[in-house]
N, C-alpha and C positions, 0 to 999 in steps of 0.2 A: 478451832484447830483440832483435824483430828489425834487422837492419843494413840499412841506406837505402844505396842506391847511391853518394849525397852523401856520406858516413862514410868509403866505402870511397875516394873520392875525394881525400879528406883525407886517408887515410894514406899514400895512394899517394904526392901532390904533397909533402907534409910529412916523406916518409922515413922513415916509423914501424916501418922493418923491421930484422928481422936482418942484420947484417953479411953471413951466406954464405947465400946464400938456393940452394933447387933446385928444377929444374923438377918436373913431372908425372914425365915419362921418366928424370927423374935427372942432368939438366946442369945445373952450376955457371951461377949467375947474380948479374953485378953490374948494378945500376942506376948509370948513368955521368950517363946527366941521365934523370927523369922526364919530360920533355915539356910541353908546354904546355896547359892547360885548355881545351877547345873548347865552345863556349855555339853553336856551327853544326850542319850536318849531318855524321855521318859520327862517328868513335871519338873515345871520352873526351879521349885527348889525346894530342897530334901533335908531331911533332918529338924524338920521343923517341928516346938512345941508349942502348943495353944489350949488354951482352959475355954470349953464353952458349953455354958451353964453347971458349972460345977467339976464339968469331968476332964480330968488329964488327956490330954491326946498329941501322941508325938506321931509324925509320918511325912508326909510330903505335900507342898500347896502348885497348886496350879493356879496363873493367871491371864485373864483376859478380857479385852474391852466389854464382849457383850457374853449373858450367857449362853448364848446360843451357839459360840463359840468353839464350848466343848464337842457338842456336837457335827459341826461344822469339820474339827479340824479330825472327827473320828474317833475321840480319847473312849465313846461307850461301845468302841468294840476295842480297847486295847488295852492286856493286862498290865502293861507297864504303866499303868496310870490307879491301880488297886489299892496302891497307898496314898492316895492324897486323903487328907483329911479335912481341907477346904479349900472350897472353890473359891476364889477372890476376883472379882469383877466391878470394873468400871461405875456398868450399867446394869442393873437389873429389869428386863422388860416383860416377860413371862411371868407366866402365871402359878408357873411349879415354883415349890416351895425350898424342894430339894436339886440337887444334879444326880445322876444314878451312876455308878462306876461300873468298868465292862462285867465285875461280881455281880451288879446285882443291888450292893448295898447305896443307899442313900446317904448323903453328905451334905453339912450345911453350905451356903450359899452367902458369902459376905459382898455387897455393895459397898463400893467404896465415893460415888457420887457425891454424897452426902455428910461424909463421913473424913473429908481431910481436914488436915489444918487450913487455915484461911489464909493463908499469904499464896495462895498457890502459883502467882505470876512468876514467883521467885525460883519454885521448882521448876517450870520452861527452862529457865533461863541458867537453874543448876543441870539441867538432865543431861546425864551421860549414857551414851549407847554401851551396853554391856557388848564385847565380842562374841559371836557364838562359831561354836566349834566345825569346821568342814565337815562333811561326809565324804570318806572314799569310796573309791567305785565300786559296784555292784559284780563281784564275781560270780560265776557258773556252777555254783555249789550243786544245783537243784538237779542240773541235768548230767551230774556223774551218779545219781542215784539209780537203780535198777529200775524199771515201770512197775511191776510188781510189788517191790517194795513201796514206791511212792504211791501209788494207788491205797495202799492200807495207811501209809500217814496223814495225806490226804482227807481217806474217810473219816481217819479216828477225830483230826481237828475239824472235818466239816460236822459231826456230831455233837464237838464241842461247842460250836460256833453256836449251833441250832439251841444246844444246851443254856449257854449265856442269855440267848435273846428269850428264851423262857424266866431265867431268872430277873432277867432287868423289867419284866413285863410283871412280876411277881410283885417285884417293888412298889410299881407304879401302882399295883390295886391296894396299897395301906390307903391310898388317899383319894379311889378311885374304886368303879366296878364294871364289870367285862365291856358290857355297853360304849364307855367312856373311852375304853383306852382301843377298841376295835374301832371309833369313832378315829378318833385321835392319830392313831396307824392310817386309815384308810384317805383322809386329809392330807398327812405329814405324805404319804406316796403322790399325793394330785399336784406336789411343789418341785417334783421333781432334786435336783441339788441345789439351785439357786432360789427358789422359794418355797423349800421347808418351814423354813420359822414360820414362815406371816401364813400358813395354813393351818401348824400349829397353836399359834394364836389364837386364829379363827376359832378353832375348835376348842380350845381350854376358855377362851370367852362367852362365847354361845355353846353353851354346854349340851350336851344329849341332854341331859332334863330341861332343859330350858326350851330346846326344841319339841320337845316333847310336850310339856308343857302346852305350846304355843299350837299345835297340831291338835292336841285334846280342845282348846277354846275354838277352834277351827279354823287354823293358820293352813291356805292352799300354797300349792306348790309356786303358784307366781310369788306369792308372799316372801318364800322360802328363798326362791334365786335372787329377790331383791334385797333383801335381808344381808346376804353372804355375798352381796356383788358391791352393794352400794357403803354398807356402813365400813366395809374394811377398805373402802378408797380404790378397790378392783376395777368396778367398770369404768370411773374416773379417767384410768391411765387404758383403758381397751376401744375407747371410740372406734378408732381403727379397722378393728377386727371384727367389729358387727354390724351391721345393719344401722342406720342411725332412728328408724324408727322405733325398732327393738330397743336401741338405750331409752330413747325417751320412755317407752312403757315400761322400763325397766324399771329408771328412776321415779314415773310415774308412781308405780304403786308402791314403791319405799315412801314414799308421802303419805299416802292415805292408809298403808297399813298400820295396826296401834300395836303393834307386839315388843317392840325396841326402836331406839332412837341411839344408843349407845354408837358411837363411833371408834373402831378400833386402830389402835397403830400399826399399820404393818405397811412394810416396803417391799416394793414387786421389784423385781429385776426380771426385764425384758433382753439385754444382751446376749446373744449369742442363743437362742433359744428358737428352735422349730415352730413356725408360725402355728402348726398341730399342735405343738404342745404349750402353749400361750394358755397361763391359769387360767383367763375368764372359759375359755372351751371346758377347759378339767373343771371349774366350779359348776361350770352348767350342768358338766354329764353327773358328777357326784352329787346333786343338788336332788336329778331325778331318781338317782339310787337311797340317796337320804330316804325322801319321801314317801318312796314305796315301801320304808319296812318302820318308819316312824309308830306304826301302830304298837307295835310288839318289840321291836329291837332286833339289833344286829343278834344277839343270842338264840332267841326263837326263830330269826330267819334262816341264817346262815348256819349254824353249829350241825345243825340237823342232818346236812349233806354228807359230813364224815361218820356219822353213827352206821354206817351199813359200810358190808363188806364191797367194794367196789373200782371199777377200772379206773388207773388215771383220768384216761380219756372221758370215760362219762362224767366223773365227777368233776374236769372241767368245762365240759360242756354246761353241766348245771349251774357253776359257780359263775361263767359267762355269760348265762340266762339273767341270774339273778342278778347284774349288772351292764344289762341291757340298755341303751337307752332310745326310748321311743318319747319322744316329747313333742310338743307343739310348738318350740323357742325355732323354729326356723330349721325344723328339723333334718335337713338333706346338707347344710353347712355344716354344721357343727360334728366336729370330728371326733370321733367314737373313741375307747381307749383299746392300745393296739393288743394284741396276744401277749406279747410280752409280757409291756407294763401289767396284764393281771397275773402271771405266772411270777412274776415279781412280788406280787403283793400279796399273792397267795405262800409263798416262800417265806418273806419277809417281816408277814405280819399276823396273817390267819393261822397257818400250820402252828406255829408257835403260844397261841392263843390259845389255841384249841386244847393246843396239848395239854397246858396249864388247864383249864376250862373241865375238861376229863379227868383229869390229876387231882385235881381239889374235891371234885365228884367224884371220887374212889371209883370210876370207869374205866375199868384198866384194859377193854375191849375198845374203847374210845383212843385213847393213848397208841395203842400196838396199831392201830389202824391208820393214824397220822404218822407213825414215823414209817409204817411202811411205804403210803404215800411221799414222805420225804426221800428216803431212799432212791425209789423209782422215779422221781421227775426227771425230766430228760433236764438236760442242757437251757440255760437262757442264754439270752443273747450275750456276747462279751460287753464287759463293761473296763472303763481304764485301767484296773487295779489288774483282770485278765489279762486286756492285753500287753500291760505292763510287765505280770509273769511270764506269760509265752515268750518275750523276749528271751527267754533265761530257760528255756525247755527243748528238749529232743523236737520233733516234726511225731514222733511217735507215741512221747508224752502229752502234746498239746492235744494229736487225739483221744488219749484218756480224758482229758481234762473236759471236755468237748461235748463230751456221751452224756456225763451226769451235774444235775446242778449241786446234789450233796458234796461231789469230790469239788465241784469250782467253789462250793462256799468254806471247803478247807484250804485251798491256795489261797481264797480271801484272807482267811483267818491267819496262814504262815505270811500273808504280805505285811497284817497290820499287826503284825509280831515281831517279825525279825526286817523282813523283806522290802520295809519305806526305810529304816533306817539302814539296811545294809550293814551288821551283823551276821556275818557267814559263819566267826566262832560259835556264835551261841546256837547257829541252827545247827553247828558238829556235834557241839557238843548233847545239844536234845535229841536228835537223830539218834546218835553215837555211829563210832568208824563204822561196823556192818554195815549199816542202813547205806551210809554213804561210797564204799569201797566194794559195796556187791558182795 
């Protein structure tokens, strides 16, 4: 059976746990109060106190079947989610130890799988669906604003935005270093929305040093595609989509290479997905990107390009270079990754990186040079959250919005603020009337 979020809800509120419960990381956790049910916006429920390993911590929990969850439903790009102070989850299947919150800061991570009481049949058969609260509709706040003004709040929270994904990238190197988590970005973009996690996976399991590793004993690049196609059960579900001589050589040499045997869990979802963008194509092309820079790393290869003063344009042209992909896996099918998706990932995962990367280098020619590049990048393609704003925009604002991807990654950041839950008070009141009254 699968488990509703509302179940989990119930067991949480109801106390259907073991007396000594531990985290993810292995601390001691008592529940002192579960907190209170929230039918609002923002985490399951609030007001809650818990002792783990010693330390008092009252704030807010959030729950959910997997952890991947969190990110799924977007909580690491949303402040209203800054107070939880533990994640409680069904399943724990990842490899991270922590959840990262849209600050920045790290939080424990409690499984509860393992962890209920034993009669559990009984709970089914008690479980009551909590009501949750309607949303009202979506009023037009956004486009009584002036262009001009909205243009500056805009910049100010796409700034922000850019800001957060630096911090939450900060995070992630206590347990990690540049290598890993450029690794790990550059994976989690090849998943698209529907297989994020299971590339994540990927790459928190077969680790940059383990690749690494395995390239210094003299693991070649066939090694490498069968490695990342075969053990995460990829090429398994992609028959289809390849050649079936290519699968056999594929699986072929996952037999006779000795680097790993390790099997990983990850689930593909094939639904609704562009036959182009079907993971086995993206593990392929990423596979021959890996390998070209296995020697040295993503920091000796890549960093280097923003260290000089230079045009957008060239500099993506170099960054497009350096993820080129010229192979021998059947090379005139397999479909290349578009302009976009790399201005995406370059937005998303590099720029942010980097910035940190020069930041911690007391580069501070490094730093000014990525956010001018941030600045100037034109416009990316719309994605649902865009064109779910332009519903709500002038014809004259949508072309602001249009021109820059700084100004679209602050209407990202007012959607996954105010703008999914529909809260026009709270954007009056952060505005304030000028902003909004001209």
């Amino acid at each position: 059976m699968e488990l509703r979020e509302e179940f989990l809800y119930h067991i949480w509120d109801e106390g259907h746990l073991r007396n000594e419960l531990v985290t993810v990381s292995g601390k001691a956790v008592r529940i002192v109060y579960p907190g209170q049910y929230n039918t609002n916006r923002g985490p399951d429920f609030f007001n809650a106190a818990v002792i783990i390993d010693g330390e008092h911590l009252t704030g807010s929990v959030e729950i959910h079947p997997n952890t991947y969850d969190w990110i799924a439903h977007h909580h690491e790009e949303n402040p209203y989610y800054n107070k939880v102070i533990l994640h409680v989850v069904f399943e724990h299947r990842g490899r991270e130890s922590h959840t990262i919150r849209e600050d920045g800061q790290p939080i424990e991570i409690l499984e509860l799988k393992d962890q209920l009481v034993e009669d559990i049949n009984k709970l089914f058969e008690r479980h009551k669906t909590y009501p949750l609260k309607g949303q009202s509709s979506y009023c037009d706040l956004l486009s009584l604003i002036p262009s001009d003004h909205l243009q500056s709040i805009l910049r100010k929270y796409g700034v922000q935005r850019f800001e957060n994904k630096v911090k939450r990238f900060n995070t992630s190197l206590l347990n990690s270093d540049f290598d890993q988590i450029l690794y790990e970005g550059f994976l989690e973009a090849m998943g698209y929305d529907k297989n994020k996690y299971s590339f994540i996976t990927i790459a928190q399991t077969l680790t940059w040093k383990k690749l690494k590793d395995w390239y210094e004993e003299g693991m070649e690049l066939d090694d490498l595609i069968s490695v990342m196609t075969v053990s995460s059960g990829l090429l398994a579900v992609s028959s289809n989509y390849l050649p079936a001589p290519l699968v056999s050589d594929i699986q072929k040499r996952y037999e006779i290479q000795n680097y790993t045997a390790q099997r990983i869990h990850a689930l593909w979802q094939k639904f609704r997905i562009r036959p182009a963008n079907h993971p086995i194509y993206r593990m392929i092309v990423i596979c021959h990107f890996l390998y070209r820079i296995l020697d040295k790393g993503f920091v000796y290869h890549l960093l280097p390009i923003f260290q000089e003063s230079i045009e957008y344009k060239d500099l993506f042209v170099r960054f497009k270079r350096l993820l080129a992909f010229s192979g021998t896996y059947h090379d005139s099918m397999i479909p290349r990754l578009g302009d976009n998706h790399l201005r995406t990932i370059l937005i998303n995962i590099v720029l942010p990186i980097a910035f940190l990367y020069f930041q911690k280098t007391g580069d501070s020619e490094g730093t000014q040079q990525i956010l001018k590049i941030y600045e100037n990048h034109p416009a990316l393609a719309d994605n649902y959250v865009i064109n779910f704003m332009n519903k709500y925009l002038s014809p004259g604002q949508q072309k602001l919005t249009a021109g820059s991807a700084m100004i679209q990654q602050g209407l990202i950041e007012l959607y996954f603020r105010f703008c999914q839950y529909h809260y026009c008070d709270d954007c009056r009141q952060t505005f304030g009337r000028s902003d909004i009254e001209g």
